[in-house]
N, C-alpha and C positions, 0 to 999 in steps of 0.2 A: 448806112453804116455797115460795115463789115461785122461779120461775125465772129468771134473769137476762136479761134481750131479749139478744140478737145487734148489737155495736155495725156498722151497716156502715160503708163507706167516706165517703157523702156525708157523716155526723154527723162522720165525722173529722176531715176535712177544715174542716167547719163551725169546729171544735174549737179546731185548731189553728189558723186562722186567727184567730181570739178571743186565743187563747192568744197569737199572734205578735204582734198587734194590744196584747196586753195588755202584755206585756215590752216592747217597743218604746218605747210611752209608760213605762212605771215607769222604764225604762234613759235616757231621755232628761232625765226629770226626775230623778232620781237622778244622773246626771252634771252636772245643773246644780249640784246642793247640794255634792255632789261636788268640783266644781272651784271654785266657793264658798270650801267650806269649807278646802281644799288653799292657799288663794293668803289668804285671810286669817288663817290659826292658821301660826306659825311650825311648821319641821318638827319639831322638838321635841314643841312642842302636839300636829300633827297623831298624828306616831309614839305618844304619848301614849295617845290616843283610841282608834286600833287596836288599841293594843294590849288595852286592857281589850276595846275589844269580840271579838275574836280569843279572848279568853279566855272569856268572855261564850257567844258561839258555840257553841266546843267544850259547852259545857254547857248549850245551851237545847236540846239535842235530848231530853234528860231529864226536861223543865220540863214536857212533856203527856205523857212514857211512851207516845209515839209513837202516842196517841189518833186523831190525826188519819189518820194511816193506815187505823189499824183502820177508823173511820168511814167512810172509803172503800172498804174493803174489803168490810164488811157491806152499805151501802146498795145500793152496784154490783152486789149477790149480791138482794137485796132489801129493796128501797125501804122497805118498812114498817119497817125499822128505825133510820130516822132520827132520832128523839123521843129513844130511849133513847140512841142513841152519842152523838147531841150534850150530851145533859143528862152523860154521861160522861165525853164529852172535857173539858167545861168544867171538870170538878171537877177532874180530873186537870191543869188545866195552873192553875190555881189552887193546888192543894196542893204538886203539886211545883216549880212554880214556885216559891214562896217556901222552900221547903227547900233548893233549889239556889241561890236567892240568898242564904242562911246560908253555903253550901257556898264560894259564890263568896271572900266576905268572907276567908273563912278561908285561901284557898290564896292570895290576891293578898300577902301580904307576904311568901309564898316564890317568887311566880311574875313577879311583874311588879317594876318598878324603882320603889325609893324616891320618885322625881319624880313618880309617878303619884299623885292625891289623892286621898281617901277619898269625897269629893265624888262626883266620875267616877268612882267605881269604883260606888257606889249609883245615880247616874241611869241610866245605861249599864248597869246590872245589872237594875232594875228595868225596863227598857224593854225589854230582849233575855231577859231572864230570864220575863216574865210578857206584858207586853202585844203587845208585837210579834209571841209566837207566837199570841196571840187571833187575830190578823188574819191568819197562815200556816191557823190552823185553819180562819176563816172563809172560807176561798180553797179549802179543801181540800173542805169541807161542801158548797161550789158544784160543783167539778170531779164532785162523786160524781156528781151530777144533769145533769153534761153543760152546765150554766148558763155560759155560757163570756162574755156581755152580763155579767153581777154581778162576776164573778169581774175583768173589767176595772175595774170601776166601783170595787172596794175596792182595788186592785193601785194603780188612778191617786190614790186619794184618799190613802191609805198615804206614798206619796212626795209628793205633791201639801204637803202640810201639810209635811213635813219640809224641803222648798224654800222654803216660808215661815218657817221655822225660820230657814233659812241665810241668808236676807234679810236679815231680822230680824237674827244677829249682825254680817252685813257693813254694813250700815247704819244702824244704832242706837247713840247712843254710849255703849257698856258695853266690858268688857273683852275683850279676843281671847283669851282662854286657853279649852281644853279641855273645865273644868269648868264654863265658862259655855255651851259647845257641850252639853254635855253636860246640864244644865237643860232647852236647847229641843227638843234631843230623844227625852226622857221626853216634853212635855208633848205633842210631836207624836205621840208611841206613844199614850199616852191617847186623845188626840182620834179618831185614825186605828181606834183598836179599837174604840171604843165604836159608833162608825160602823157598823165589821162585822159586829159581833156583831147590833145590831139592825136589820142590812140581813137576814141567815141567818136570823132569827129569825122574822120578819114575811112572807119568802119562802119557807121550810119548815115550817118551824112551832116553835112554843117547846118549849125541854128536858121530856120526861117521865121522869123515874128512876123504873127498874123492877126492883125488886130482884131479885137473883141473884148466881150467882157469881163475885164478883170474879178468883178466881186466875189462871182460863183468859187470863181479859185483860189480866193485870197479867202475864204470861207472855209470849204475844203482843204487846203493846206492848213490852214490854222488848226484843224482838228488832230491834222498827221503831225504838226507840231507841237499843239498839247499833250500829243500822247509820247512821242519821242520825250520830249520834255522833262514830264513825269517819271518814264523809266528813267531817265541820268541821275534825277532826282532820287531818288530810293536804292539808286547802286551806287552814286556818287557823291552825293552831300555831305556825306558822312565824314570821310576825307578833310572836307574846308572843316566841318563841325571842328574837329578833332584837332587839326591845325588849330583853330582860335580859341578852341574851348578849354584844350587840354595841353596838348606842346606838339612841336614838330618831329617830334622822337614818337611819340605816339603814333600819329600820324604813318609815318614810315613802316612800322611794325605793321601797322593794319594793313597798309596800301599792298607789302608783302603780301602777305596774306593771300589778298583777297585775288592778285595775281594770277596766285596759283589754282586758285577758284574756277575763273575765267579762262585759264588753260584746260582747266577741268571738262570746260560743257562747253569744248570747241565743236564735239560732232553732233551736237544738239543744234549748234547756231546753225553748221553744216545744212542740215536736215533742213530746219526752217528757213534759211535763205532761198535754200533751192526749191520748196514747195511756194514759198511768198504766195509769184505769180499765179500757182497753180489755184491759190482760196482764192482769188478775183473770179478766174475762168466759173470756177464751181459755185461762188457766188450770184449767179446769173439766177442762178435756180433758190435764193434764201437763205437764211440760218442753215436750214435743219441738213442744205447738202453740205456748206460749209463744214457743221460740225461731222455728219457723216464721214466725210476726210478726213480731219483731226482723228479720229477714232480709228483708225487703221493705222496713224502712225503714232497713237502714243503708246501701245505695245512694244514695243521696241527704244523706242526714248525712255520710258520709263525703267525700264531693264537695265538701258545704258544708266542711267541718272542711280541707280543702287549700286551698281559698280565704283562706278566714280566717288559717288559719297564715301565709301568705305573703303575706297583707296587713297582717295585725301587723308583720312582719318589715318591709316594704320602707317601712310609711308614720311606725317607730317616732320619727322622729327630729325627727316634727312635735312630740313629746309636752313636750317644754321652754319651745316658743312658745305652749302652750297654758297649762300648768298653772306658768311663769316659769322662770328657771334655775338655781332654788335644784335645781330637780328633773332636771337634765342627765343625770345616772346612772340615770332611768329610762329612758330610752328602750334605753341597753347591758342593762338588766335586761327591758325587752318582748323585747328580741329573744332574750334567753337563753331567757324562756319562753313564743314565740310557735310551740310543738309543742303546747300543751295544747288547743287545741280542736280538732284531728285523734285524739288522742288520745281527749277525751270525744264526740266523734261515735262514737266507738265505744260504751267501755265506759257510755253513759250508756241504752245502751239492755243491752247485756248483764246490767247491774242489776237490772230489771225482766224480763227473764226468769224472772231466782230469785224474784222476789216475785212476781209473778202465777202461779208455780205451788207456793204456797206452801212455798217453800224457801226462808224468810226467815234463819235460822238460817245456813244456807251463805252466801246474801251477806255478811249481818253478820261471819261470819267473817274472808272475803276479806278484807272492807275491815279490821276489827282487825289481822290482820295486816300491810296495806299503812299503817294508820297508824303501827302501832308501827317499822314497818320506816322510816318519815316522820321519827320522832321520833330515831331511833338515829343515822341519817344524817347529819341536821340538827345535831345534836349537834358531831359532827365538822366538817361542812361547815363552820359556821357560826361555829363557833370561830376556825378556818384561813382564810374566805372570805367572810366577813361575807354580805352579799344574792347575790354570786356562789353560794356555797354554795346557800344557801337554795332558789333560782331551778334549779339543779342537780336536787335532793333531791325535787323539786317535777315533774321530768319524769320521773325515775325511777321516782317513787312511782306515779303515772297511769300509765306503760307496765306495770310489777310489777301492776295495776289491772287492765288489760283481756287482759293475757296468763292471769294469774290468774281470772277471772270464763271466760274461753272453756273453757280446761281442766277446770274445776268441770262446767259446763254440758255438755260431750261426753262427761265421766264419766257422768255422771245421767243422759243420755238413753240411754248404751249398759245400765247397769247397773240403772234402775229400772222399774217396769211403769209402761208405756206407757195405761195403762185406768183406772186411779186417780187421785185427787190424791192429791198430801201433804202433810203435817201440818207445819205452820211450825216444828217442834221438833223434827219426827226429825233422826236424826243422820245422815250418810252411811251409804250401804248394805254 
């Protein structure tokens, strides 16, 4: 087995510069379609859309049995095994992809509201369920290799087409409903994936399946997918909650909201996409180097994450002149949860300590438990406080996140050797 190079500092840098470079453009055009699609689908329509894809979400982390991890996981260990994870990831996000979109079918007439159409619930299922992760996987395939030039290139193309989507219904004279939203953006998943996949292919080289044992990986991915999982769950469930619990106007106002959130802590994600790879490399050596890394870069995440928070907060109130004034009660909703990118400046790096030293199993857990504790909340909240609630349940859940994740992590470095790695599947010591 080959040894994994030593990522230094300059490649980091490199890295995440690409990386910022890259969300920056996806976030800009994606805000376009975004406030597009916000100002022409009534709130209704829009709350509609959300919500299947919220639901959608929760269950594409399933859809490649968290292939794509793995992928990154091997190649960043050695390169020669590229041929086979990708020929592996592909299958896997094809096969489970469409068994989760059986899955989906099945839970939408307990989970989401009557108004919602069977239509939209298959483009938006088909799109989030199958093609859309092609193009997360083709982004992932690049990041193993440090390709941070490609990795832009599909990130802008991805949204680029879905902004010609949203054109296309603000200006074409067809119907403004959901379902017709919902058309343009399957066909833009299409287009955008097929792109990736033979951008990956032609720049690494094409899938070779090499028979062997499926279980070890069907094991491992299960854990990159539990964890995936969980995070959709605790940033997204909320969305369907609120569609069925409460109304689809609700729904919207949040979804608002929370946009501008996620605009917010682009150069956080920035930072952690481009280190991913590097907590594998520093994994080699346990916890305690993993965390040693995180700790060099949450001085600066954190700094950014007080910024942001209290820039969401003071500038919330533009968000009505922006997106009209059917959406007024977003801007009382950014500010309720303008703590969340202080919050993930933290724990978004804590995460990736458990996973680069292989203690995927322990993350996954944390976060199950912080969704479930997401879900429980919300329940109540939501019932009682409609998007008040939700916005509540939603900062709670992220602090129980990063107080949770620190604790794990100081456990394990006190009680596990320090000389070894571990095994994605032990269980605490």
């Amino acid at each position: 087995m080959s040894e994994p190079a030593t990522t230094g500092q300059p490649l980091i840098r490199r890295n995440a510069s690409w990386a910022l470079f890259g969300q920056f453009a996806k976030l800009l055009i994606q805000m376009g379609y975004f406030v597009l699609i916000a100002r022409v689908l009534k709130p209704s329509e829009y709350g509609a859309f959300v919500s299947v894809a919220a639901l959608a979400s929760a269950m594409s982390a399933f859809s490649g049995m968290g292939s794509g991890h793995l992928l990154i996981r091997e190649v960043t260990r050695n390169r020669d095994r590229f041929a086979n994870s990708w020929a592996l990831a592909l299958v896997f996000h094809f096969g489970f992809g469409t068994l989760f979109l059986l899955l989906l079918f099945s839970l939408s007439h307990w989970l989401l509201p009557r108004e919602v159409s069977g239509l939209l619930i298959l483009t938006v299922g088909i799109s989030d369920l199958v093609f859309s992760r092609l193009i997360d996987l083709s982004v992932q395939s690049l990041q193993s290799v440090h390709d941070g030039r490609r990795m832009v290139m599909i990130q802008f193309a991805g949204s680029g087409v879905r902004l010609v989507g949203a054109v296309v219904l603000a200006l074409a004279p067809i119907p403004k409903l959901a379902a017709v939203w919902g058309i343009l953006y399957l066909l833009a998943s299409v287009i955008s994936s097929g792109f990736a996949v033979l951008l990956v292919t032609r720049t690494l080289g094409r899938p070779v399946w090499k028979p062997g044992k499926l279980r070890p990986q069907l094991v491992d991915g299960f854990h990159f997918a539990t964890s995936l999982s969980a995070e959709t769950i605790y940033n997204d469930i909320d969305k369907t909650m609120l569609a069925r619990m409460s109304s689809l106007d609700a729904a919207a106002i949040y979804s608002v909201a929370y946009r501008f959130v996620e605009a917010a802590t682009v150069p956080i994600r920035a930072l952690a996409f481009a280190t991913y790879p590097v907590f594998f490399e520093k994994g080699v050596g346990g916890i305690a180097a993993t965390y040693r890394f995180a700790k060099t870069l949450l001085p600066k995440s954190v700094a950014y994450g007080l910024l942001a928070s209290a820039g969401l907060f003071v500038l919330s109130p533009l968000i009505p002149r922006l997106m009209g004034p059917l959406y007024h009660d977003s801007a009382q909703a950014l500010r309720w949860l303008c703590l969340l990118p202080l919050l993930r400046s933290v724990h978004a790096f804590l995460l990736d300590v458990l996973t680069g030293a292989d203690r995927q199993f322990i993350r996954s857990s944390v976060q199950w438990a912080v969704a479930l504790l997401n879900v429980a909340v919300n329940l109540w909240l939501i019932r009682a406080f409609s998007w008040k609630g939700a916005s509540a349940s939603s900062v709670l859940s992220d602090g129980a996140l990063a107080l949770g994740l620190e604790a794990c992590i100081l456990f394990l470095i006190r009680k596990a050797p320090q000389t070894q790695p571990l095994n994605a599947v032990d269980s605490l010591p």
